[in-house]
C-alpha positions as CSV (number, residue, x, y, z in Angstrom):
1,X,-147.7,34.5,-52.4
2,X,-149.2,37.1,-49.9
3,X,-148.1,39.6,-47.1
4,X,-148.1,36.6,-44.1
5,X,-148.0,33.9,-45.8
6,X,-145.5,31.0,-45.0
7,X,-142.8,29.7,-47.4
8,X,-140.8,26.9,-47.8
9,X,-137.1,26.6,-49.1
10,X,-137.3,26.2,-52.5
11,X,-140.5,27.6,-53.4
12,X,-140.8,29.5,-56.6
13,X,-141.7,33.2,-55.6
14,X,-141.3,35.2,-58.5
15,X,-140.1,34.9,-62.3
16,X,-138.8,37.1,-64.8
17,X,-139.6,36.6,-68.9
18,X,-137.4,33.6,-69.7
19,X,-137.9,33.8,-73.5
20,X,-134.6,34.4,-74.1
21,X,-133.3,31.8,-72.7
22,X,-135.3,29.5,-73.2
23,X,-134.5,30.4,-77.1
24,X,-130.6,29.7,-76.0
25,X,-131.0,26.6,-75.0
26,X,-132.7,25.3,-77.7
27,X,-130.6,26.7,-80.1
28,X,-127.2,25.1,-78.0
29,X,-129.4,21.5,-77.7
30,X,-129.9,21.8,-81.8
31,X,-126.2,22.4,-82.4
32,X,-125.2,19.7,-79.6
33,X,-127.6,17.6,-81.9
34,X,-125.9,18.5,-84.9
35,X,-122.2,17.8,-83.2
36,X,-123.0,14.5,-82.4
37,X,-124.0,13.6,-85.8
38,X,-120.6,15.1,-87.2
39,X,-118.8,13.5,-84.3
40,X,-116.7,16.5,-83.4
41,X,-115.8,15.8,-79.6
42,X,-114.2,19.0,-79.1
43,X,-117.1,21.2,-80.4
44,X,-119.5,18.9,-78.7
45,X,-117.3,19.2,-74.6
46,X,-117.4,23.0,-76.0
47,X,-121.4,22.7,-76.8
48,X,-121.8,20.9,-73.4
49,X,-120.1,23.7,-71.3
50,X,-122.7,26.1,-73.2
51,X,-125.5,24.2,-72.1
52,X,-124.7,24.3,-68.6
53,X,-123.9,28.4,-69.2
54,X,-127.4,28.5,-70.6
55,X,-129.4,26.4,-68.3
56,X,-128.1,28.6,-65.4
57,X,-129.0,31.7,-67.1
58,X,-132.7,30.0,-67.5
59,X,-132.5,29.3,-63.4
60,X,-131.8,32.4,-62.6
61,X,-135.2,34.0,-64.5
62,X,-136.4,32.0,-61.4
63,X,-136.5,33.5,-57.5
64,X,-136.8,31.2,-54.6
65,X,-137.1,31.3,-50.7
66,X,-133.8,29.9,-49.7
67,X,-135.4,29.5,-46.2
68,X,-138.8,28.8,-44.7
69,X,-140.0,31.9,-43.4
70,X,-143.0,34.4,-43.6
71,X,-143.7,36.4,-46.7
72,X,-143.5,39.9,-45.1
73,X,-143.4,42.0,-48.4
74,X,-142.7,42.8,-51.7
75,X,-140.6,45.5,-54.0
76,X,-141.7,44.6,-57.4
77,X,-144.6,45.1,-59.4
78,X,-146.4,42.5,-61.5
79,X,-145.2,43.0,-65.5
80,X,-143.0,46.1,-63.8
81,X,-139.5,47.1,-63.8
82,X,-136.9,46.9,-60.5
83,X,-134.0,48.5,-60.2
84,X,-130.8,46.3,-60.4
85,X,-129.6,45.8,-55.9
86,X,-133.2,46.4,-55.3
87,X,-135.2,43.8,-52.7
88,X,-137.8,41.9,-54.8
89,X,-139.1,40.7,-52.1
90,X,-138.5,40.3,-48.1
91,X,-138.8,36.7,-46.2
92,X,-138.6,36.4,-42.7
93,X,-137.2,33.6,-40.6
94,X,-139.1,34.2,-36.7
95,X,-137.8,31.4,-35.3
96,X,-134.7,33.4,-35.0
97,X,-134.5,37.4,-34.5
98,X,-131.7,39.8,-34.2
99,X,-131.3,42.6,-32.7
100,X,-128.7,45.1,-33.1
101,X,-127.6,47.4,-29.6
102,X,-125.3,50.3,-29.1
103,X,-123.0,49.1,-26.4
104,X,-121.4,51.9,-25.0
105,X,-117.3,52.0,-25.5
106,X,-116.7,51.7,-21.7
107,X,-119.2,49.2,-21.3
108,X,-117.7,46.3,-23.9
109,X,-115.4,45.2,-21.5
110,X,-118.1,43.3,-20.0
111,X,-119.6,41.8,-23.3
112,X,-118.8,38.2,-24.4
113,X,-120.0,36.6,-27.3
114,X,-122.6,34.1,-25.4
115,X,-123.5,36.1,-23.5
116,X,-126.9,36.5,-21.9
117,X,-129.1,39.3,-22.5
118,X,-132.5,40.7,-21.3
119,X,-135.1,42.8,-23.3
120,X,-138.1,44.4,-22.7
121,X,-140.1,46.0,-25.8
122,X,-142.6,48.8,-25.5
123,X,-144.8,46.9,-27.9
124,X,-144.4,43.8,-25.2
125,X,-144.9,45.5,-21.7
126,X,-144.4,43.3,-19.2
127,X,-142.4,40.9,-20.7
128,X,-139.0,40.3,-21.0
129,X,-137.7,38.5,-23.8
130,X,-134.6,36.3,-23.3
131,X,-131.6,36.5,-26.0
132,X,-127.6,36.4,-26.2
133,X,-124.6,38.2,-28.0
134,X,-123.9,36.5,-31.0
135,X,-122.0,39.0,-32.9
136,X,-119.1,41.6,-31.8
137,X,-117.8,43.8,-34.4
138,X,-114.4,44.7,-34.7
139,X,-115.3,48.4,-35.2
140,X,-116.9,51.1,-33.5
141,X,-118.6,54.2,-34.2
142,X,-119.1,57.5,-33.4
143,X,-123.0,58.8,-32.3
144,X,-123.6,62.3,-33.5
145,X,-122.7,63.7,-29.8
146,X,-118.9,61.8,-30.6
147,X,-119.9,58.7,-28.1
148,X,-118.2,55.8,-28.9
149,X,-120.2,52.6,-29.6
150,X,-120.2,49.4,-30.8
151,X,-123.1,47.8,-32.6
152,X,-123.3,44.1,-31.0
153,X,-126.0,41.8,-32.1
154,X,-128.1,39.8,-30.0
155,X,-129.9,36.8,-31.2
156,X,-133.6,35.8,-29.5
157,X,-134.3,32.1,-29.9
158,X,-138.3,31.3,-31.0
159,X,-139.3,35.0,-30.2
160,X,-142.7,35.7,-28.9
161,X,-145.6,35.5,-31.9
162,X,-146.1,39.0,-31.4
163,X,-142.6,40.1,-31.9
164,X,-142.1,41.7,-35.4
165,X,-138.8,43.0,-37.1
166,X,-138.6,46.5,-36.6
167,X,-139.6,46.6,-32.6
């Protein structure tokens, strides 16, 4: 896949080398073999559960969307190295954005989860894009000038087209 493409759950975005597995598995299928010829039913429940073991380790050479979204970018490098916690890639679901705002500490008295919310964007002038408070942490911060503020997240429901992550 490429920067802006779409993608659909399931779809098979990236792979590792699965030769090691695959070598796994066919060794635990030739002993399964092997135990049902010597009819060892313990060996063969123990066989089974390896199997299982091994066929997830082969799934997980495997990365797929786990949502339709929009291919938006990628952190790895064909035949490269990642570093383990590192994105491999980044999906985005725009029928749904979130935005986080500082809410000053004064101010949340007024804020309800539900709640309705207006936003204008510089990228957007003129228009004013509808959302609602979907998330109220149970924590505050401190700013660097010692104001406190809570991080509430608004959701906008089917954004405008123009409206990218990040604005």
């Amino acid at each position: 896949v490429s920067q802006g493409d779409l993608v659909k759950e399931g779809q098979l975005l990236a792979s590792i080398d699965n030769t090691s597995q695959l070598m796994s598995l066919q060794s635990i299928e030739n002993q399964i073999a092997e135990a049902k010829i010597n009819g060892s039913v313990r060996q063969l429940e123990l066989l089974e559960m390896q199997r299982k073991n091994a066929e997830n380790n082969l799934d997980y050479t495997n990365l797929y969307a786990n949502f339709d979204g929009v291919f938006a970018d990628v952190g790895v490098e064909l035949n490269g190295y990642s570093e383990a916690g590192k994105a491999a890639v980044t999906i985005i679901d725009k029928s749904k954005l979130k935005a986080t705002v500082e809410i000053d500490e004064i101010d949340m008295q007024y804020v309800t989860i539900g709640q309705k919310a207006v936003l204008s964007f510089d990228s957007l002038p003129g228009v004013d894009v509808e959302a609602y408070v979907s998330y109220i942490p149970m924590i505050g911060r401190y700013t660097a000038q010692g104001i406190g503020v809570v991080d509430v997240e608004l959701t906008i429901d089917n954004p405008p087209a123009s409206l990218i992550p990040g604005f």
